[in-house]
NUBAFI-50897 format. One record per residue (C-alpha): x, y, z; residue in three letters. Coordinates in nm, 2 decimals, padded with zeros to 4 digits. Example, Ala and Ser with C-alpha at 12.3 -4.5 7.8 and 13.67 -1.06 7.14 Angstrom:
<sites>
> 01.23, -00.45, 00.78, ALA
> 01.37, -00.11, 00.71, SER
</sites>
This chain:
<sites>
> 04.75, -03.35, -04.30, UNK
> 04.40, -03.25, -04.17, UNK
> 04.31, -03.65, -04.17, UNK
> 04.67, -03.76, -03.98, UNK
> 04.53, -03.44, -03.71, UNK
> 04.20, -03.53, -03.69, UNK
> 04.28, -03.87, -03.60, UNK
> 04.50, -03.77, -03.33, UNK
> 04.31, -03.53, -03.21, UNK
> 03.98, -03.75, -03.14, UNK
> 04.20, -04.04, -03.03, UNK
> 04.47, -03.90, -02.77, UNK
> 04.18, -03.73, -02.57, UNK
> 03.92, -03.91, -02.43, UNK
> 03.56, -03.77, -02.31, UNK
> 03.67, -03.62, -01.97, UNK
> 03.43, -03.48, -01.71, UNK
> 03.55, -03.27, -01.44, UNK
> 03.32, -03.09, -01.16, UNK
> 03.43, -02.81, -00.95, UNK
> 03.24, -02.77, -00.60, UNK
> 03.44, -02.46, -00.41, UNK
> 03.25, -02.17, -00.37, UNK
> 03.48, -01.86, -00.42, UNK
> 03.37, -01.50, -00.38, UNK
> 03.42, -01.29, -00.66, UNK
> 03.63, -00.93, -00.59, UNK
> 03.86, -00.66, -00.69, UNK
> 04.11, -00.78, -00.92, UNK
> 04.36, -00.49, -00.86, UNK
> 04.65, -00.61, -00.78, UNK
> 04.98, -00.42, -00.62, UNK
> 05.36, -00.55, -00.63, UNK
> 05.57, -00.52, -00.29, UNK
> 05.94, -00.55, -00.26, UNK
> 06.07, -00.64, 00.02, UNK
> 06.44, -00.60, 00.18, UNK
> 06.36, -00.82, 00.46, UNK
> 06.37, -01.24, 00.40, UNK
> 06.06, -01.24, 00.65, UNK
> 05.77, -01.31, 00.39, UNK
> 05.51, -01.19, 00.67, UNK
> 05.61, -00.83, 00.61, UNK
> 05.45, -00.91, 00.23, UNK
> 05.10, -01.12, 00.31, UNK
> 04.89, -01.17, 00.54, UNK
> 04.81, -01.49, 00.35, UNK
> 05.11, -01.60, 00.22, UNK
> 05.05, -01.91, -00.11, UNK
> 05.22, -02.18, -00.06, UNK
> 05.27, -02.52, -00.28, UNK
> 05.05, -02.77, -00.25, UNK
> 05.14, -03.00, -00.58, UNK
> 05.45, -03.03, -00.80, UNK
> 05.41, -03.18, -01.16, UNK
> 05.70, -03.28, -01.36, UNK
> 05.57, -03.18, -01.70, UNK
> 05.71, -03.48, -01.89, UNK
> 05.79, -03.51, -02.28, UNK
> 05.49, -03.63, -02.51, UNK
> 05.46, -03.63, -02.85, UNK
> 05.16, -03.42, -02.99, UNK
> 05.04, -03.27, -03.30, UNK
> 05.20, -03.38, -03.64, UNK
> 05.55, -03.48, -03.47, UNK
> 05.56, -03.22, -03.19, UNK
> 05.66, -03.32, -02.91, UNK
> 05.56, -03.15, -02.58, UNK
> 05.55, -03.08, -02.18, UNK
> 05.19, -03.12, -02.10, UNK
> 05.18, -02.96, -01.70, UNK
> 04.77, -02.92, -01.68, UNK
> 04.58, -03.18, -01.86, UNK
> 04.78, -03.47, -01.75, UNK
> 04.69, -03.76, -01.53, UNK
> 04.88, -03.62, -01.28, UNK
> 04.70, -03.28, -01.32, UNK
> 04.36, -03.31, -01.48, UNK
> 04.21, -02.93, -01.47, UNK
> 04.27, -02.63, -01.26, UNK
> 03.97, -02.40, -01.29, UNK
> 03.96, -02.22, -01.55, UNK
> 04.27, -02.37, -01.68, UNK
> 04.25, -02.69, -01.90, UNK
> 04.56, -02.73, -02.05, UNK
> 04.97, -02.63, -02.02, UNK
> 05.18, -02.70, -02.30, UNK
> 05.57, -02.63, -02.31, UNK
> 05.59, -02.69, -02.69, UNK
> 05.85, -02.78, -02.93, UNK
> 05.83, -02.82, -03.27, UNK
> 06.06, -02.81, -03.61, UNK
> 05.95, -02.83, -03.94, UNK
> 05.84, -03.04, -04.06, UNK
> 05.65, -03.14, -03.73, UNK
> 05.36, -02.92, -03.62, UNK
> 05.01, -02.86, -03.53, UNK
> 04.81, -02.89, -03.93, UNK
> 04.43, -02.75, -03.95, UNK
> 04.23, -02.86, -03.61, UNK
> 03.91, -02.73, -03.45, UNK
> 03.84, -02.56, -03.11, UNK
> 03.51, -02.48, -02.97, UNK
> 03.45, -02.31, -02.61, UNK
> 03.76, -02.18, -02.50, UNK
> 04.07, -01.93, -02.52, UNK
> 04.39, -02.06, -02.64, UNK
> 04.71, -01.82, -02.55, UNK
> 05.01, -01.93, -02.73, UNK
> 05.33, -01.76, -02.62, UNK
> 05.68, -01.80, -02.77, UNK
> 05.99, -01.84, -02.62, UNK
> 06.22, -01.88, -02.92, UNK
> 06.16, -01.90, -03.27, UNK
> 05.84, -01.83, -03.45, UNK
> 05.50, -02.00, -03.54, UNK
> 05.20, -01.93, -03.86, UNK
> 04.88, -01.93, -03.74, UNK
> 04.65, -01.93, -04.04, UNK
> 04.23, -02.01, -03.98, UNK
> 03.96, -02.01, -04.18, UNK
> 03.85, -01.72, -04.15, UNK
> 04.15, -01.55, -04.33, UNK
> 04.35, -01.48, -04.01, UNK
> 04.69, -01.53, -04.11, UNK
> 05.00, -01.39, -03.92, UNK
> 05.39, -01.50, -03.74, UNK
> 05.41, -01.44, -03.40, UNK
> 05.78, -01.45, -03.27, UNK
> 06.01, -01.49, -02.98, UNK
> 05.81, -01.26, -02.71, UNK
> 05.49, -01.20, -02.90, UNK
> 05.16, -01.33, -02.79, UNK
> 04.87, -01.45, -02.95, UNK
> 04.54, -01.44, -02.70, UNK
> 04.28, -01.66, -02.92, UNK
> 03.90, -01.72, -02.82, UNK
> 03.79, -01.99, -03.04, UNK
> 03.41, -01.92, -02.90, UNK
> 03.17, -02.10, -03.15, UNK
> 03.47, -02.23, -03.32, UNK
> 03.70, -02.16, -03.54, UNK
> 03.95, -02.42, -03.73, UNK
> 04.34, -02.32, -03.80, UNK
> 04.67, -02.44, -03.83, UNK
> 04.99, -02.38, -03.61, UNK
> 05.35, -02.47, -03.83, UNK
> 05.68, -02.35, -03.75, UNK
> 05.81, -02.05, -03.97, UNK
> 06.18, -02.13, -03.91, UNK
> 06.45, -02.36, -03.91, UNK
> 06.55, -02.63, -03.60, UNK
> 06.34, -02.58, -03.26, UNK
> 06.05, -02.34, -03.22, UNK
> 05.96, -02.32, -02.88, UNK
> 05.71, -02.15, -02.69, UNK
> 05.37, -02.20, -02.44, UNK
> 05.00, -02.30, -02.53, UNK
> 04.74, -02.24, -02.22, UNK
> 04.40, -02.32, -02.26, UNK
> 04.16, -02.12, -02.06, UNK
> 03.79, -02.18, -01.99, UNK
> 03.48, -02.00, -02.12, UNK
> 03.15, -01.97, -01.89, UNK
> 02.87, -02.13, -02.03, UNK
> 02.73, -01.81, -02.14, UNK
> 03.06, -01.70, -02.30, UNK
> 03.11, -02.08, -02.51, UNK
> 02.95, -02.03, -02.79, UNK
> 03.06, -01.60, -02.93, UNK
> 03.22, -01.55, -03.24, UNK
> 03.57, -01.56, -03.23, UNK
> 03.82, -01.32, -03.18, UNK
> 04.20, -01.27, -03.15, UNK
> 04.48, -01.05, -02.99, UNK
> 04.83, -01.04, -03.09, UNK
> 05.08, -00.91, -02.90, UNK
> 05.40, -00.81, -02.98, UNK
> 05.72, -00.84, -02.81, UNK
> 05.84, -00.48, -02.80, UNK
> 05.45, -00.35, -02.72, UNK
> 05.43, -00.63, -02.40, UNK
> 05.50, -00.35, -02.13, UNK
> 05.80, -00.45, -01.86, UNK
> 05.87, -00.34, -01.55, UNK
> 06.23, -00.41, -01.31, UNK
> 06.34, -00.36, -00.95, UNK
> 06.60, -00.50, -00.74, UNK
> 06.70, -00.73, -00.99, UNK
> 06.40, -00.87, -01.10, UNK
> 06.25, -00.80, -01.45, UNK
> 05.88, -00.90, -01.54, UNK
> 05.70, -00.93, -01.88, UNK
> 05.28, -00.82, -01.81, UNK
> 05.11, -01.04, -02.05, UNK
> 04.74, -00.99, -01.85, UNK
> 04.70, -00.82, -01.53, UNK
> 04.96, -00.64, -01.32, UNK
> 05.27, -00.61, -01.16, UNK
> 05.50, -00.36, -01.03, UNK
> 05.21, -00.08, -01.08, UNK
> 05.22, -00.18, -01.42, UNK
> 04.90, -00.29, -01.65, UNK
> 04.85, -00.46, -01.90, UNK
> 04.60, -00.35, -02.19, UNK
> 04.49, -00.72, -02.25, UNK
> 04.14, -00.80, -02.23, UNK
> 04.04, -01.15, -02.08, UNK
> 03.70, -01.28, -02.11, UNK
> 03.78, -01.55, -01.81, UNK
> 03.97, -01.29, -01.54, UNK
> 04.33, -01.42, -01.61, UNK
> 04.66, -01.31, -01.47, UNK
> 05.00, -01.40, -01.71, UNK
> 05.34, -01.30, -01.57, UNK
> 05.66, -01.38, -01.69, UNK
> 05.91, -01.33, -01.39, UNK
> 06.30, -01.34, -01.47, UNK
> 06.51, -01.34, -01.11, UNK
> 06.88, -01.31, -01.13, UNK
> 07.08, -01.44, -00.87, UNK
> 06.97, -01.42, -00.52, UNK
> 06.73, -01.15, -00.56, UNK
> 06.34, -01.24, -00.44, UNK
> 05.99, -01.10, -00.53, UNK
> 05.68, -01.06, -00.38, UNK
> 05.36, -01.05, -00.62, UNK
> 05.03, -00.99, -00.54, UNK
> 04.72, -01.26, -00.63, UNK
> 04.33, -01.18, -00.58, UNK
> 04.26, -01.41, -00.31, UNK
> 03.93, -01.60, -00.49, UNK
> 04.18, -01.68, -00.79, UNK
> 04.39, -02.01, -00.86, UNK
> 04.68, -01.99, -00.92, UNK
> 04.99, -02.20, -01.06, UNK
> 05.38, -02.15, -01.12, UNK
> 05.56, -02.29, -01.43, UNK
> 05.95, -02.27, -01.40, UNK
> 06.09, -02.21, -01.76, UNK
> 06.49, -02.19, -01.66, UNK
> 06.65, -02.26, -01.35, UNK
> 06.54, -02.32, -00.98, UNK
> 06.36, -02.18, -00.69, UNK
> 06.22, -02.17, -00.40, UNK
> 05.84, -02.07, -00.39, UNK
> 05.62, -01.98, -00.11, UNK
> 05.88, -01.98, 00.16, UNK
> 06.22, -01.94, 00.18, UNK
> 06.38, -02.22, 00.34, UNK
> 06.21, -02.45, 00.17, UNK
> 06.38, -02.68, -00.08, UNK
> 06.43, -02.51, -00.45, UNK
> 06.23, -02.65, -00.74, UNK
> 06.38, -02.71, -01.11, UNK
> 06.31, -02.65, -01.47, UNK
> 05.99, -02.78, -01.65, UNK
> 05.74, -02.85, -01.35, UNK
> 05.41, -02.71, -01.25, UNK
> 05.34, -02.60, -00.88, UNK
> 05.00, -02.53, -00.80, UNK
> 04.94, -02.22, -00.50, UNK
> 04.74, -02.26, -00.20, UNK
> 04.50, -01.98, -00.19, UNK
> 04.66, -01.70, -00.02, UNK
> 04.73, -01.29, -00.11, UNK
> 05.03, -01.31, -00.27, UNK
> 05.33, -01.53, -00.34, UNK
> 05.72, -01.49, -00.27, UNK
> 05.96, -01.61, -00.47, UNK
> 06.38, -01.67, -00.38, UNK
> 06.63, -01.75, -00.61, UNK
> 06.90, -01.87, -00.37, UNK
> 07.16, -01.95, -00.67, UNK
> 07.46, -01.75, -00.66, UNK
> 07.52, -01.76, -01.06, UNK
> 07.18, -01.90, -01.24, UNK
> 06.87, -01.73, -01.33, UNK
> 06.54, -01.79, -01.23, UNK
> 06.27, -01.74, -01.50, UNK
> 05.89, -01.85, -01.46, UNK
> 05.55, -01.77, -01.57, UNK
> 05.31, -01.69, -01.27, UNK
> 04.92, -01.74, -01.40, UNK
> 04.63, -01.73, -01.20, UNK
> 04.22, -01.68, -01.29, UNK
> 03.90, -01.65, -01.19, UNK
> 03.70, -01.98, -01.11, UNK
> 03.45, -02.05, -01.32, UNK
> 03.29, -02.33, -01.09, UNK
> 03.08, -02.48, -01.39, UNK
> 03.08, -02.86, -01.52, UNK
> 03.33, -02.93, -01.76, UNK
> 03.29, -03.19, -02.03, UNK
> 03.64, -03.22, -02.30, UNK
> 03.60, -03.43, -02.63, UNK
> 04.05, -03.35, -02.71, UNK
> 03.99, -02.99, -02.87, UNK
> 03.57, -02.92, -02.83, UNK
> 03.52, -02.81, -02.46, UNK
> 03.14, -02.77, -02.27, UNK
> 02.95, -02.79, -02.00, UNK
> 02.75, -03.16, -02.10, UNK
> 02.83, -03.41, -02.31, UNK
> 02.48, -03.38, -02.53, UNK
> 02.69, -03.03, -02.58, UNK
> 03.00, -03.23, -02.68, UNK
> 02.78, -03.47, -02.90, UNK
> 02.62, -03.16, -03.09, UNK
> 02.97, -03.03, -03.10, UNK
> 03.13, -03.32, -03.26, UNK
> 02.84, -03.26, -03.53, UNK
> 02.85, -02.91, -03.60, UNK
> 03.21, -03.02, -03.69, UNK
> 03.15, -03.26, -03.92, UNK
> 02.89, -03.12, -04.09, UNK
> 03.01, -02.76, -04.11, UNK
> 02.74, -02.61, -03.90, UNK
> 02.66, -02.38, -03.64, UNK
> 03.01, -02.16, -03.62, UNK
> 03.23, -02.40, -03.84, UNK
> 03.05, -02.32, -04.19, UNK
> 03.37, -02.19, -04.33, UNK
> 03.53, -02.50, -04.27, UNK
> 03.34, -02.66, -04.51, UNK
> 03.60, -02.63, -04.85, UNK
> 03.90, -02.45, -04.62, UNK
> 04.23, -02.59, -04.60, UNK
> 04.56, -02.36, -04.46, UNK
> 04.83, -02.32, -04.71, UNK
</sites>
């Protein structure tokens, strides 16, 4: 199984470089929540975001038989700084995602129905299930597995987040966050899960070594919201279930399964103009790093010598992937 991913991993992603030239300031990352009675969007921002791309994240198969949305990462969306990848997964046994390496980012793996074993080599071992959250930083590196722990589809979303150059190469750590402890808030017919950041004067307690906000709105029928961004940040919508209309409200509504990416801006509004559907999205936005990137599939650094000294630090179970050497998941 390690071989069949190893293969894939090294063959379906190419050496990628990616430069980011904008010059952002960096600021207060306190963010407030405004709702507003009126349809007029100027009585929220000053600065409204509006979309400037739509992706169609598309079907691709991935992993050992997965098959996936890819919305960041793809030709038609390369890198959003810091984000590097956007995967709207699903997998059923016995497809999945067998022992792989990362080095030099976070990973953030959150599911949205069914359940999914992580196991690494350095004993982590743990289920995380519909509405939990696991927030990994693969640092130096760190090999595991991801297989579904449940019968038919398992379903969820994997983010990949940038490290600064000076962050790429600490040990690893993880946080796992459980459905019932991921604090909510609701008004006005509009419920929010706080995975990072804030919303509706609500925090929450997840640390992010790249600044990172991670909402997960629900809107039922024609009800709006108004959600504050730091202005330096990038920022991208991913619509999970049902159709909107983002930015301003007479423009046309956008379906299931694509990414829009936000002009910068204050804050975003959000309509759901359906008279019987829900609306459900994840809003994400973070810091710019504004370093080179260089991506070998999972190894991600600032210059391909780093790459190449990745690539053997891997093979040769040095330098952060010593445990690696005789480990296998179960």
């Amino acid at each position: 199984m390690r071989a069949i991913c190893n293969k894939l991993l090294f063959s379906l992603y190419p050496t990628t470089t990616k430069n980011s030239n904008l010059n952002f300031n960096i600021f207060s990352s306190s963010i407030r929540y405004i709702m507003s009675a009126s349809d007029d969007q100027s009585s929220a921002f000053s600065r409204p975001r509006m979309v400037t791309k739509k992706v169609l994240a598309k079907p691709q198969h991935e992993g050992d038989g997965a098959v996936v949305r890819r919305g960041i990462g793809c030709n038609e969306l390369r890198f959003l700084d810091p984000f590097l990848m956007l995967d709207d997964f699903s997998v059923s046994p016995p497809a999945g995602f067998p022992d792989h390496p990362h080095r030099g980012f976070e990973t953030v793996t959150y599911m949205l129905q069914g359940a999914i074993t992580h196991q690494d080599f350095a004993g982590h071992k743990g289920t995380i299930h519909t509405g939990d959250v696991q927030w990994m930083t693969a640092g130096r590196g760190i090999i595991h597995s991801e297989m579904p722990a449940g019968e038919g589809a398992q379903k969820g979303l994997q983010l990949w987040i940038n490290l600064s150059s000076e962050d790429k190469m600490i040990e690893p750590r993880y946080q796992e966050l459980l459905s019932e402890d991921i604090k909510c808030a609701e008004k006005d017919g509009v419920e929010v899960r706080i995975i990072a950041g804030e919303s509706m004067g609500v925090r929450s307690p997840v640390y992010t070594r790249t600044p990172t906000m991670y909402l997960d709105f629900t809107l039922k029928p024609r009800t709006q919201m108004h959600q504050s961004i730091p202005e330096s940040w990038n920022a991208f919508v991913y619509i999970i279930e049902g159709e909107g209309a983002f930015g301003i409200r007479n423009t046309s509504v956008v379906q299931a399964y694509h990414v829009l990416v936000l002009s910068s801006g204050d804050g975003l509004s959000v309509w759901n103009k359906s008279s019987s559907k829900t609306l459900r999205f994840v809003l994400v936005a973070g810091q710019p790093i504004n370093e080179p990137v260089v991506q070998h599939g999972p190894f991600v650094m600032n210059t391909q010598k780093e790459i190449e000294q990745t690539i053997e630090d891997y093979h040769y179970a040095k330098n952060g992937f010593e445990m690696g050497k005789y480990w296998a998941s179960q």
